[in-house]
N, C-alpha and C positions, 0 to 999 in steps of 0.2 A: 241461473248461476250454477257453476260445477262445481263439483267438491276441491279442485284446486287454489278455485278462487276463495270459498268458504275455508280453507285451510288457510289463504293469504289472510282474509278477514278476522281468523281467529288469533295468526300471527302478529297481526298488526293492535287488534285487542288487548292480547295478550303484555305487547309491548308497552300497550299507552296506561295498561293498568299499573303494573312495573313501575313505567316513570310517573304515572299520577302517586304511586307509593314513596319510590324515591325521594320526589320533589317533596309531597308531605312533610317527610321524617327532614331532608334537608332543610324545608322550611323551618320546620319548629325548630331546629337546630339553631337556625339562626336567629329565631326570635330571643332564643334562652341566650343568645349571643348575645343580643343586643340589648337584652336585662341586666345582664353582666356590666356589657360597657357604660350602659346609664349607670350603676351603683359607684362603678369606680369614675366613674365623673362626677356624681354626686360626692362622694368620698373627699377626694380630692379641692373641692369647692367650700368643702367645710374643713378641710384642712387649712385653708387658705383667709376662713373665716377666724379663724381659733389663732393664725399667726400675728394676722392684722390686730386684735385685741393685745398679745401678748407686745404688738412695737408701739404700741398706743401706753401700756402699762410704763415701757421705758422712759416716757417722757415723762412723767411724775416725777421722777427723782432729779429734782436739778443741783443738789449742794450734794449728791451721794456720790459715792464711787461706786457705778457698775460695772459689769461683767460687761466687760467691749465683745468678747472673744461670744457669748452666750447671743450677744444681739448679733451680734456678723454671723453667725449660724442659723439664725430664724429670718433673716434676710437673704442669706445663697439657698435657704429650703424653700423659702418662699419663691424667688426667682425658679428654681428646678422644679417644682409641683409648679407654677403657672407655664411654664416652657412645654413639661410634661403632658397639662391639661389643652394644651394646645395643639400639642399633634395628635392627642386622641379625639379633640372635636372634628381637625380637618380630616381624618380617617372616617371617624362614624358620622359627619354631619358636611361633606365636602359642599362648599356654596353655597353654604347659609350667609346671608347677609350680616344677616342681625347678630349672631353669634360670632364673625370674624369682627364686625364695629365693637362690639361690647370686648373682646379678648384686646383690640388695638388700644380701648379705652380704659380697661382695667393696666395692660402696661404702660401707657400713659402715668393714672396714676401712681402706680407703684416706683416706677423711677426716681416720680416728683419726692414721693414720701421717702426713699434712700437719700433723695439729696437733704434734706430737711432732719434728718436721721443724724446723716456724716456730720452735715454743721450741729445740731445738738451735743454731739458728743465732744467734738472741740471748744464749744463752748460748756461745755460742765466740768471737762479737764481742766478751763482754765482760771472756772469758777472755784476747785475744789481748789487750786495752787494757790490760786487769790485768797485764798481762807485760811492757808495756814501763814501764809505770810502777814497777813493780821493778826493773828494769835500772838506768835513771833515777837511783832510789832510790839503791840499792846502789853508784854512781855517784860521789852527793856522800857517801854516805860514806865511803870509800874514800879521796876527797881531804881527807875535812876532821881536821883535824890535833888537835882537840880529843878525838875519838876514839878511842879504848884502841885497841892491833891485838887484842887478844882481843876486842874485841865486834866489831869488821870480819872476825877470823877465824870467828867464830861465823855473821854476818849472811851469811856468802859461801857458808858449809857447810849452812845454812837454805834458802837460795836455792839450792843446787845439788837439796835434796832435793826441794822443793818442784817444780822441771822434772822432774827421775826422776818423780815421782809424774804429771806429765801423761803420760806416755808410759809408763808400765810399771804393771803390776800387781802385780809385785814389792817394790814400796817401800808400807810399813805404813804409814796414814795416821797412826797413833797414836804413829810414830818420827819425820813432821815436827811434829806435835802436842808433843814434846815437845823437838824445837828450839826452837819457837818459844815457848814455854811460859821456855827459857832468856834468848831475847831479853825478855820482858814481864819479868824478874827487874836485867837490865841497865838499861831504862829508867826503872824504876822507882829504882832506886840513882843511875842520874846524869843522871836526868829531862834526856835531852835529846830533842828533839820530832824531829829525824830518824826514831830508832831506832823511836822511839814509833806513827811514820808504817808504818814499815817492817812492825811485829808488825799493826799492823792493818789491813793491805791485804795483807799475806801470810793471816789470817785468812781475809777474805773471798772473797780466790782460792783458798783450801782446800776452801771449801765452794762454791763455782760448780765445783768440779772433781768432786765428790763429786756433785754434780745432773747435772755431763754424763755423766757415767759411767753414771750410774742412768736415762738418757735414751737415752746412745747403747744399753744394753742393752734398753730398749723397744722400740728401731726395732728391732733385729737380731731381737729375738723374738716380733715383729709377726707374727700368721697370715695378713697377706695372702697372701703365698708361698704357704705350703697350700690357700689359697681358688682361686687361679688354676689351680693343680694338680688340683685339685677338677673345676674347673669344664670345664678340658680334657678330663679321662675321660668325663664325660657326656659331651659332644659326641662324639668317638670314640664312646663307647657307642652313641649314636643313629643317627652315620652310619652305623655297623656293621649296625642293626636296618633302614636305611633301604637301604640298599643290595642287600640280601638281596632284599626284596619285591621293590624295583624290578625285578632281574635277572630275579624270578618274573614280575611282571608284564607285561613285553616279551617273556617268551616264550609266554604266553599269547593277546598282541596277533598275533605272528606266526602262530600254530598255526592263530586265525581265521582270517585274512586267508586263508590257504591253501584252507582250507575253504570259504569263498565263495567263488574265483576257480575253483574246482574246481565249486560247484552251480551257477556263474553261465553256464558255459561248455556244463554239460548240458544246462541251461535255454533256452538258446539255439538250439541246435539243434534241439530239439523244437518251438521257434515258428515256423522257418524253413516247416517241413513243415505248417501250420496254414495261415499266409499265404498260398500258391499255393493254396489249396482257397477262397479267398473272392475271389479275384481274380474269375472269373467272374461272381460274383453283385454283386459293384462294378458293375464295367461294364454289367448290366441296369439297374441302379438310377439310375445317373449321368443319363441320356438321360428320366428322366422331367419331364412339365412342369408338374409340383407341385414344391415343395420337401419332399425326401425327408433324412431324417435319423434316423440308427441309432446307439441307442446299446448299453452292454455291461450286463448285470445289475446291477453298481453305477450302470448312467446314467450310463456318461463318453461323450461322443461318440466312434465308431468310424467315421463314413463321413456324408459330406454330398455332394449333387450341384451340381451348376452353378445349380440359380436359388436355392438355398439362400442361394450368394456373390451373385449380384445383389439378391437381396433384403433382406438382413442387414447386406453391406457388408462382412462375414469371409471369408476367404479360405478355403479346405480347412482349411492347414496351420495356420491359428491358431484352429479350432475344433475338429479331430481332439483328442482328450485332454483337450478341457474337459467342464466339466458342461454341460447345458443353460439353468444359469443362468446363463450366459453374456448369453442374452438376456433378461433376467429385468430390466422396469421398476420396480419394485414399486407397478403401480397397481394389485394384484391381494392382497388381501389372506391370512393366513396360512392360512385357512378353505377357501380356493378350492385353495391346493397340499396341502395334507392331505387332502381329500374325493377332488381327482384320484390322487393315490400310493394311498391306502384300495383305489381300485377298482382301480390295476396291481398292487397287492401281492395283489391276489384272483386275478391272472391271467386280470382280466376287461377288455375294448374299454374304453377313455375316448373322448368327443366331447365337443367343447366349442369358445369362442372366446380367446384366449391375447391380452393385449394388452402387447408385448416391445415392445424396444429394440434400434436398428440401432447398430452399429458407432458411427458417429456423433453418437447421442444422441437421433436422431429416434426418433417412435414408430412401433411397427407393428403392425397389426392382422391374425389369419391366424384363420383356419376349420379346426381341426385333431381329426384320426384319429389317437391312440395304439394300438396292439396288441403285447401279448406276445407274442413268436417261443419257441413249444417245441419241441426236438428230444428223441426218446427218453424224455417227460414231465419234461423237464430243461429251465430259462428257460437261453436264452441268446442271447436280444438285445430292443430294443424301436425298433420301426419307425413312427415318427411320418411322416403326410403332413399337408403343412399348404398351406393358400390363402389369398394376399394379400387381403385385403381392408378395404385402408390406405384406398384413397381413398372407395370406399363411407360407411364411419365417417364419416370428416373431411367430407364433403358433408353428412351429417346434421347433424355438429358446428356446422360454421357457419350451419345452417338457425337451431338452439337457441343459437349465440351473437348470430346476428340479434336475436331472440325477446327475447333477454334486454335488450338495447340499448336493445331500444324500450321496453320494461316498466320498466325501472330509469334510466331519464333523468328528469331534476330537470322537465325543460322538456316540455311538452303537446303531446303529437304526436297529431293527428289525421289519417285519413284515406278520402277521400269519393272516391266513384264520377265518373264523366264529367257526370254530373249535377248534382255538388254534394252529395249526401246520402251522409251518413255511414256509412263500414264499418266503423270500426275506431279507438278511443281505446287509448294508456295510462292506466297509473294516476296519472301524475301530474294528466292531466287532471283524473282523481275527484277528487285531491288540493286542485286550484286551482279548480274550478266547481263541484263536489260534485255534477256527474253523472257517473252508472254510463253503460255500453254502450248498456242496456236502456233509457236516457232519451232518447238523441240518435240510435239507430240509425235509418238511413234515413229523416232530420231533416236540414231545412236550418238552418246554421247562422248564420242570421239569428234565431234562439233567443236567441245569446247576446247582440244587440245590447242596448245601454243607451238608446239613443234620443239619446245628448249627439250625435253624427256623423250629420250625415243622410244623405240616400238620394247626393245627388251626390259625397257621400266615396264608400261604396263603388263607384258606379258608375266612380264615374276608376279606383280598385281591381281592378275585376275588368276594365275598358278594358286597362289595364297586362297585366293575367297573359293574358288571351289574346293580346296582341299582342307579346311580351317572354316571354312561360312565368315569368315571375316577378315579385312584388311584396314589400316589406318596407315595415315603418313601425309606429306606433304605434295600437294599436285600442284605446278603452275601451268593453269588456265587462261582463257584468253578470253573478254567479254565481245558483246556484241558491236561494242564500237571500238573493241582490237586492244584496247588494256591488257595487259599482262598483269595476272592478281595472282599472287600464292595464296592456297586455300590450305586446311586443315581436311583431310578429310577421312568419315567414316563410311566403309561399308560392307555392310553386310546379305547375307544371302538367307530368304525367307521359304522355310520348305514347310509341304503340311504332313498331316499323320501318318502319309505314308511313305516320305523322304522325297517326295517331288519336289522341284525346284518351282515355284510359285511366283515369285517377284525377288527384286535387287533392292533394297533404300541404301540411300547416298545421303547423310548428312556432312553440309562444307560449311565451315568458320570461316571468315575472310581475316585473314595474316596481314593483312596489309599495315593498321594501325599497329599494331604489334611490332613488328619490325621497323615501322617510321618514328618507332619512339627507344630507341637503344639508347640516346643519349638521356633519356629519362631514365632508362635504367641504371646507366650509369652512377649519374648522382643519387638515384636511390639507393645505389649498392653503400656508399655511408652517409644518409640521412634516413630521416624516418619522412615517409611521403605527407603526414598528416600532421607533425606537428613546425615538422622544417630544423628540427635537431637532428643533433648526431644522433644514428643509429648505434646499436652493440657493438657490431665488426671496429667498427670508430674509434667508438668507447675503448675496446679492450689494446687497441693499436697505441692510444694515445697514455692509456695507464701503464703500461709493461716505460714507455717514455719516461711518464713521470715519475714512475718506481726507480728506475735509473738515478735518475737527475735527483733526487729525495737520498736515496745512497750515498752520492758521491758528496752531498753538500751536507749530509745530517740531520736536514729536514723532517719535517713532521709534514705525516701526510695523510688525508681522511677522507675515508669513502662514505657518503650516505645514500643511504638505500630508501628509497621513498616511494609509498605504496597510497592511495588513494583511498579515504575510507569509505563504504558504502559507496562505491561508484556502479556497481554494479545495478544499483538499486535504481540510480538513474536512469543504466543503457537498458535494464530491463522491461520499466513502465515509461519512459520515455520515447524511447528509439533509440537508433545508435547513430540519427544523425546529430539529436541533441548531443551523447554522450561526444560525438568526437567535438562539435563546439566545446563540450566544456574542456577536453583534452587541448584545444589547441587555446582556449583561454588560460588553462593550468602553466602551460609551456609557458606562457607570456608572465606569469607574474615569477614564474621561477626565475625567468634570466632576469626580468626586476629586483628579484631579491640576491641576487648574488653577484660578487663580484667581476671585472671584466677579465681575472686572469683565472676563473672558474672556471673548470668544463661540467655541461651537462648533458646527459641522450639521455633519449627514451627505450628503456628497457624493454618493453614489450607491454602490452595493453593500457595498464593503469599504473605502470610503473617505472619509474625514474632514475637516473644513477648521476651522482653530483662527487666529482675530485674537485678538492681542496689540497691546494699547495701552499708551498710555504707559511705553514701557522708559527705563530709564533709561541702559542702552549696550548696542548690539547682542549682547553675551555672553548678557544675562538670556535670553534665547531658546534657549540651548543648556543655558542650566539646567534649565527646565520641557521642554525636547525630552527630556533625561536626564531625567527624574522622570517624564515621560509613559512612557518605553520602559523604565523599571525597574520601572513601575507595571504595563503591560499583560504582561510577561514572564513576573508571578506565574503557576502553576498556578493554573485555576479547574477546577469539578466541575459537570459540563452532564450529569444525567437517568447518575448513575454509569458517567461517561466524565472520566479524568481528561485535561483537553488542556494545552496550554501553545501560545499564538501569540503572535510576537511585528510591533513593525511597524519600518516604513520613513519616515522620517520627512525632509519636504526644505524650505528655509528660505529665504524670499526675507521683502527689507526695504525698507521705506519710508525715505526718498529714494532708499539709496544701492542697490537693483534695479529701481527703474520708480517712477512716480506716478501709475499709473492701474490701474484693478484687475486689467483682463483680464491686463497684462504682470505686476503681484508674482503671480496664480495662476498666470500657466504658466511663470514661474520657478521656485517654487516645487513645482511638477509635473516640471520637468526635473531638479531637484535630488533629491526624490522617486526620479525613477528612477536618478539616481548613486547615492545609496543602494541602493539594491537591489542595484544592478551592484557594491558595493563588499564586498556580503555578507550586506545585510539588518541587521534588528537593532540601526540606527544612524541619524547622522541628517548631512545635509551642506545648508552653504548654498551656496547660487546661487554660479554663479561665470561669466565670459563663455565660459568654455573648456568648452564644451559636448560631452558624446560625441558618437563617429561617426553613432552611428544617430540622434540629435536632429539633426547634421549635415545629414546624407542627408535627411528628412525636410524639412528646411528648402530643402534645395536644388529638393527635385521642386515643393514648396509655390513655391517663387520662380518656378523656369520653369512650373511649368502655368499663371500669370498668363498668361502669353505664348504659351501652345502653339496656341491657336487663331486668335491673329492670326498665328502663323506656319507656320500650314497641316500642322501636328505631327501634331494628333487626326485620325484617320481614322476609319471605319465597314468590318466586317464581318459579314456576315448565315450563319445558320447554318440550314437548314433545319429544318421540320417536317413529319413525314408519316405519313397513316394507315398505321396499324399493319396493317390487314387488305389495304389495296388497294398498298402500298407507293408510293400518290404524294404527292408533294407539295402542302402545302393550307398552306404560311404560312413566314415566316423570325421567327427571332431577330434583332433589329438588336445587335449588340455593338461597344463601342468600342475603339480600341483607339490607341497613342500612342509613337512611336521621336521620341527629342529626339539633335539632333546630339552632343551631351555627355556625357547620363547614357543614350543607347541607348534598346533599347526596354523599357520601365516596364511591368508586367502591369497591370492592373485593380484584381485586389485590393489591389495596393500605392499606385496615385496615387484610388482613388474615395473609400478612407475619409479621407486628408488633403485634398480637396477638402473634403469632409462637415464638414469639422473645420473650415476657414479660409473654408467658404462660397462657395468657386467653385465650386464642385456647382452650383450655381441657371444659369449661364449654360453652363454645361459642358453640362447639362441641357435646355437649350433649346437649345446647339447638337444635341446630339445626336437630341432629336425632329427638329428640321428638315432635317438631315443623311437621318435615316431615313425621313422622310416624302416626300422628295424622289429617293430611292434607289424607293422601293415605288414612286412616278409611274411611274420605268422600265422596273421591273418588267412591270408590268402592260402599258406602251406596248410590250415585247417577247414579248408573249403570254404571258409566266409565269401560269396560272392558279392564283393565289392569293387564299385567300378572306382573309388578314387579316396583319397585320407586327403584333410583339411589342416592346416599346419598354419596357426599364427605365425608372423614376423612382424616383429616391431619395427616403426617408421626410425628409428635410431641403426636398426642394423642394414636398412638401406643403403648406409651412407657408406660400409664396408666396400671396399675397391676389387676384389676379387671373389664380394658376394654369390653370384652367378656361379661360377665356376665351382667354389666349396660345395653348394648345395646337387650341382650335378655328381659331382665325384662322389660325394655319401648318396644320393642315388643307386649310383655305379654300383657302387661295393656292395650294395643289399638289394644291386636286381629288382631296380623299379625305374621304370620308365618315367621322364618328368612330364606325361601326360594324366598319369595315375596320381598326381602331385597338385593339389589349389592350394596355391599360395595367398594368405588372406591378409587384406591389411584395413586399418584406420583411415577413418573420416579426417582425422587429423594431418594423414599421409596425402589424400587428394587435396586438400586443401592448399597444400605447399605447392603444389603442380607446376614444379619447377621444371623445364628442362629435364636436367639429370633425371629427375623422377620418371618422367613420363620415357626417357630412351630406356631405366633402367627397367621399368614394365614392361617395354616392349622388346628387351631384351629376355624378359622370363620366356615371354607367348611364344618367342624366335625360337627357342627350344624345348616348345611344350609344355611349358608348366603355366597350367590357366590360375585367373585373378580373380580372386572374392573381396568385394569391400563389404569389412563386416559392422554391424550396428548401427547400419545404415538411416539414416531420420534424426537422428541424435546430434550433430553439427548443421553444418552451413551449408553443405554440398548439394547440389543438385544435377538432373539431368542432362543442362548443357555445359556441366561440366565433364560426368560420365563418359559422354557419346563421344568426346574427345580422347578418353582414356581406351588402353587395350585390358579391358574388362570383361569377366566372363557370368559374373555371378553376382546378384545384390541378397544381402541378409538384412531383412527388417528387422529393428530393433527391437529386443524382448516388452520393451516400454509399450511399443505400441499395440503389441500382443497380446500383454497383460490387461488393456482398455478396451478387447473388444467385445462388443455389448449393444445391444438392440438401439440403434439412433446415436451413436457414439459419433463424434466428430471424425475419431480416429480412424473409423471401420472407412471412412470414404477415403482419408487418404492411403490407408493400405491399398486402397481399390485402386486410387490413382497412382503409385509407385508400382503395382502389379502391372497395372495395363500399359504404363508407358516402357516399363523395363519390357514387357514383351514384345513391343513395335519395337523396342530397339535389338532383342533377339539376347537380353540375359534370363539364366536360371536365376528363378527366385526363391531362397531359402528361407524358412519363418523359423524364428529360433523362441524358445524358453515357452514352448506350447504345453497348458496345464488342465485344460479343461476340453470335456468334449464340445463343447459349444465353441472355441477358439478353433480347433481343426477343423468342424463342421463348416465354420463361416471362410476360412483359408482355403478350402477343396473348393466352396462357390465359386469364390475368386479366382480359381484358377492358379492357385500359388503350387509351385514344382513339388518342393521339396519339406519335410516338416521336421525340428527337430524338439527335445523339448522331456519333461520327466513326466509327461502322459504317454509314451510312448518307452521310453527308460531313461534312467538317471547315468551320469558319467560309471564309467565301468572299465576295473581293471582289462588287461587282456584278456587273462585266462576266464575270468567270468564272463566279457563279450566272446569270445569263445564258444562256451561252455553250453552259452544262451543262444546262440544265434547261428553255429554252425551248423551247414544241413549235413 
């Protein structure tokens, strides 16, 4: 036996001594428990003994007046102490027989003795009222003068007998029987209706006295008594039988305990003497530069060395004593660890490759040697050496994740030698031309012309790509079985380090479905595709209508703005294909809940816009708001998800909130988000007393009118610089804005209420000119800079003679618009309108290249890019700020690196803080780094100051 096993052994000792303690103390605990519960059972039972005496006592008084109210109290306590005693038996004594028959027997009787109780007492009330009406009685006779003294003598000595008889058992019922037997002889002879009263209510008090009698001796011989008596032995008896074990059982408890603490103790010392004999053979093993790892005949780990921890990410101490599946990913099937055990259980070598998991979660790949260690033909131990070979794999990985890219893309990638002729198609190509490899290899692909483009299309075409490395536009091709197809197509020209021309890639979209769906566009242009309502355009066509028509008649007219609560929360842990089911179920109960002369669209994602016409007083608006938000509240069943969303609902009104549309919608929108702020769920109208943050907003909205005629807005430039040579090759122009009032405002917080109220468009052109005028300096200070990066907002796109302004302030400060990246939003490719894409490719037409900046943060992707006239991708600071040994993120930087380079963009890494972030970006092969590890945004004169050579 090794000292690991001796270690389990003291472990497991150690443990049972512990719960032999535990259990002890728990035990006696509960013995003291169950002393407890016998006494208040016993308690209880002699409660019940001392009531029963005191309803036995009530039956004695049968001519008295007693306390009703004192017996009805020792009767509900008797009832609650036996009710009580009874769910403490079935708790402490559950399925005893004999104790549930005696508890059903004891209620038994106690019922009987209530009923016997009730009628005593009715019959003593009626005995006491019979008594004084005898008195009464006996009374007017006495005085009335018509009356013989012998039948007064008689009627007083009837009535005396008649009380002896309540009270004693000595007087013969049969000797007032025949007093009164003498008064019915008296009345009878001189029928007077007194005496007559007297014989017959002495009567019937004879016989109420004779029933209590015959009652009070049922209570008194009632077996309750014996039943409680009863039921006390048992108990006694049990505790008796229970107490006995217990005492057995805790000296049993003890006797172990002893017995362990006594093997635990020998056990220990004999491990001691085990330990110093392996110390040695540690210390060789520790210093090798494999990772070494031994484990004990059951395979718990006994011993690991230093690159084990760097490699794994486990420390000694948190792998000592585990199993080896410790590391165990399970990309290794059950087949793979039974064939490897098969051959160590033979006491035979394993070799193989093990593909584990680090600490972390990353994976890892090792080349490993098991061997059984036998001493004196005896296993006792098994010594694994293992070799990383993480990054080997993962370079093949992504050779076959490359592979796979190009193979399974929708869109026809080809790619042709320096020459023009063909090395290499996917299959979507087969797919869209219905040629194989074997048809176009080492073929120029002037094959697939159609002959409609003549020779000077392509010629300006391939003019462009040698002189540019890149062309985009529309080709109509001709397939293999003579189809005429417009395609999309990009292409660009692939040189290496030393500007040879290497290969051509052609990626082509096929146009085809796109333009056989125009008349889908169409009606898209005013519905919304997903819910089948009016769109915006719609919306705002049909309100400027009903604004009209509301004027001319006097009408009351209301806009409600309706926003969806927590739906986000939905499309986030859901998907968005549940979110849009629930969007297009939302639609549905809206036009349910509202009228048929209602309009409603879909404002844009989770939000809705609802005209109401002709009200007849502003109330009706808060009726159908209620009926809207009672209606959307219901639970729906989206694909067996039950949800429940509710919305937010805010109310603006024709005349008395605005008379023009844009002001009832963003009343309307402001009240919207009072709601929300109020709790959600509900709905509020417009009111002037707007919150803080509508406030605020409004305020930066008023002064940024003014900040640049009062010299507010300034400019900061942030460097850019190769990543390999660490110099400087371009700035960021950044704006930036301190107002005497509201201080200095960040970016993110005055660009998008610009965006919003449209001063973005001059804001915009100050800021090009600002920066174009800054880069003049530049340069007049020897800055060697090959280009200045210039945000423009997706809003100022939509300017009609955009293009042209930004060349002219070029012009006038003598910079070429190649010296000019124009950078825009994830949000801007996503609209990939048309207009957008000619107005792109209207920038590239006169040199001025395209950056999409904050790239990974939207929806966009690659095969949207390769479509766009694109020169530069900026990976988002987010993803920057996450990179870190085994990070999810680090692989997709890798895969947005290496595909923008197959497609021939620079790639910029912005908000770089640390040297371990630039270090892991230069692996990757990333262009360009910007970031405040390198410097913080910087007026001119200090980038200047700092950077000029």
């Amino acid at each position: 036996m090794n000292s690991n096993e001796k270690f389990d052994n003291i472990s497991i000792l150690l443990a049972l001594f512990i719960a032999l303690l535990i259990s002890l103390f728990f035990y006696l605990y509960n013995v003291e428990k169950s002393i407890q519960n016998y006494t208040l059972n016993h308690d209880k039972v002699t409660k019940l003994e001392l009531i029963d005496k005191e309803l036995n006592n009530f039956s004695i008084s049968m001519n008295q007046f007693s306390d009703y109210d004192k017996i009805n109290n020792e009767l509900t306590d008797f009832s609650n102490t036996l009710r009580s005693l009874q769910n403490l038996l079935t708790l402490d004594y559950p399925n005893n027989l004999p104790i549930e028959r005696k508890i059903k027997e004891l209620t038994k009787y106690f019922n009987k003795k209530v009923e016997d109780i009730e009628y005593f007492k009715s019959l003593n009330a009626s005995l006491i009222s019979g008594s004084h009406f005898l008195f009464d009685l006996q009374n007017t006779i006495a005085e009335d003068m018509t009356i013989s003294l012998q039948a007064k003598s008689l009627i007083n000595e009837a009535l005396f007998y008649i009380l002896r008889y309540t009270t004693s058992d000595y007087i013969d019922k049969s000797y007032v029987l025949k007093k009164l037997q003498e008064i019915k002889k008296l009345y009878k002879n001189d029928n007077h209706i007194f005496i007559k009263n007297f014989y017959q209510q002495s009567m019937v008090m004879l016989e109420t006295l004779s029933t209590l009698k015959s009652t009070s001796t049922a209570i008194h011989n009632s077996p309750l008594y014996r039943s409680i008596v009863q039921l006390n032995q048992i108990l006694d008896t049990i505790y008796e039988k229970n107490l006995f074990i217990q005492k057995l059982i805790a000296v049993l408890f003890f006797i172990s305990t002893i017995s362990v603490l006594i093997i635990l103790i020998v056990t220990h010392v004999r491990s001691l003497k085990n330990k110093k004999e392996l110390l040695a053979f540690k210390y060789a093993m520790q210093h090798s530069d494999n990772t070494i790892v031994i484990t004990d005949p059951e395979r718990n780990i006994t011993f690991v060395n230093d690159v084990f921890e760097k490699t794994t990410g486990y420390t000694a101490q948190e792998a000592i004593g585990k199993n080896p599946r410790i590391l165990k990913s399970d990309q290794h099937d059950e087949e793979f660890y039974r064939s490897m055990n098969e051959k160590l259980d033979k006491g035979e070598k394993w070799e193989g490759e093990f593909i584990n998991k680090r600490k972390d979660g990353s994976l890892l790949y090792e080349k490993a040697s098991i061997v059984p260690v036998f001493l004196n033909n005896k296993l006792i131990s098994y010594l694994a050496i293992k070799l990383d070979i993480t990054e080997y794999i993962e370079q093949n990985m992504k050779l076959a994740q490359a592979a796979s890219v190009f193979e399974n893309t929708e869109e026809a990638i080809i790619i042709a030698d320096a020459d023009g002729k063909v090395t290499s198609v996917n299959s979507a190509f087969t797919n869209i031309y219905g040629y194989v490899l074997d048809d176009v290899k080492d073929k120029n692909l002037n094959l697939l012309h159609s002959g409609i483009q003549d020779n000077n299309f392509y010629q300006d075409m391939w003019n462009q790509i040698l002189e540019y490395g890149l062309w985009r536009g529309k080709i109509i091709n001709k397939t293999k079985s003579g189809e005429i197809i417009p395609v999309w197509t990009t292409i660009k020209r692939i040189s290496n380090q030393f500007g040879k021309i290497v290969n051509y890639t052609a990626i082509q979209t096929d146009l085809r479905e796109l333009e056989n769906s125009q008349a889908k566009a169409n009606y898209l242009a005013y519905h919304d595709p997903l819910t089948g309502l009016y769109n915006r355009v719609n919306f705002e066509e049909y309100l400027s209508h009903a604004l009209f028509s509301a004027k001319r008649h006097e009408n009351i007219l209301a806009i409600l703005f309706i926003d969806l609560d927590r739906f986000k929360v939905i499309n986030d842990t859901l998907g968005h294909d549940i979110g849009d089911e629930v969007l297009i179920t939302v639609a549905s109960r809206l036009k349910s809940a509202l009228r048929e002369s209602d309009f409603i669209s879909r404002w844009g994602g989770d939000e809705f816009v609802v005209i109401l016409e002709n009200l007849s007083s502003t109330s009706e608006a808060a009726i159908i708001a209620t009926n809207i938000i009672d209606t959307l509240k219901e639970p729906m069943e989206i694909k067996s998800h039950h949800l429940i969303t509710t919305a937010s609902i805010g109310i603006s009104l024709y005349p008395e909130n605005g008379e023009d549309a844009n002001t009832l919608i963003k009343h309307a929108d402001s009240a919207m988000y009072l709601a929300k702020d109020m709790g959600k769920n509900n709905f509020r109208y417009y009111t002037t007393e707007l919150s803080k943050e509508i406030q605020n907003k409004l305020d930066i909205d008023m002064a940024l009118h003014n900040a640049i005629e009062k010299n507010e807005i300034y400019m900061v430039f942030q460097p850019q610089y190769n990543l390999e040579t660490k110099e400087i090759i371009s700035v960021e122009a950044l704006v930036r804005w301190e107002n005497d009032e509201l201080g200095f405002i960040p970016p993110d917080k005055f660009i998008p209420i610009a965006e919003d109220s449209g001063t973005i468009v001059s804001l915009g052109y100050f800021i090009f000119e600002e920066s174009c005028k800054a880069y003049k300096k530049m340069k007049e200070n020897n800055l060697d800079l090959k280009q200045i990066a210039i945000n423009v907002s997706s809003i100022q796109f939509k300017e009609p003679h955009l293009v042209e302004t930004f060349i002219s302030i070029a012009e006038r400060h003598n910079i070429e618009p190649t010296e000019i990246e124009i950078e825009i939003t994830e949000r801007f490719i996503m609209e990939h309108t048309i207009a957008n894409i000619n107005m792109m490719q209207n920038f590239r037409n006169y040199g001025f290249k395209i950056s999409i900046d904050d790239f990974g943060t939207g929806y966009s992707s690659m095969s949207y890019l390769k479509q766009l006239p694109v020169d530069t991708i900026k990976i988002d600071k987010s993803f920057v700020d996450d990179i870190k040994h085994g990070s999810s993120d680090n692989a997709i930087i890798e895969a947005i690196i290496a595909l923008s380079k197959t497609l021939g963009y620079t790639i910029v890494a912005e908000g770089i803080e640390t040297k371990e972030q630039e270090d892991f970006l230069k692996r990757a092969h990333c262009d360009i780094g910007q970031g405040y590890l390198f410097s913080k945004p910087l007026s001119y004169e200090t980038l200047v100051k700092q950077f000029s050579k």
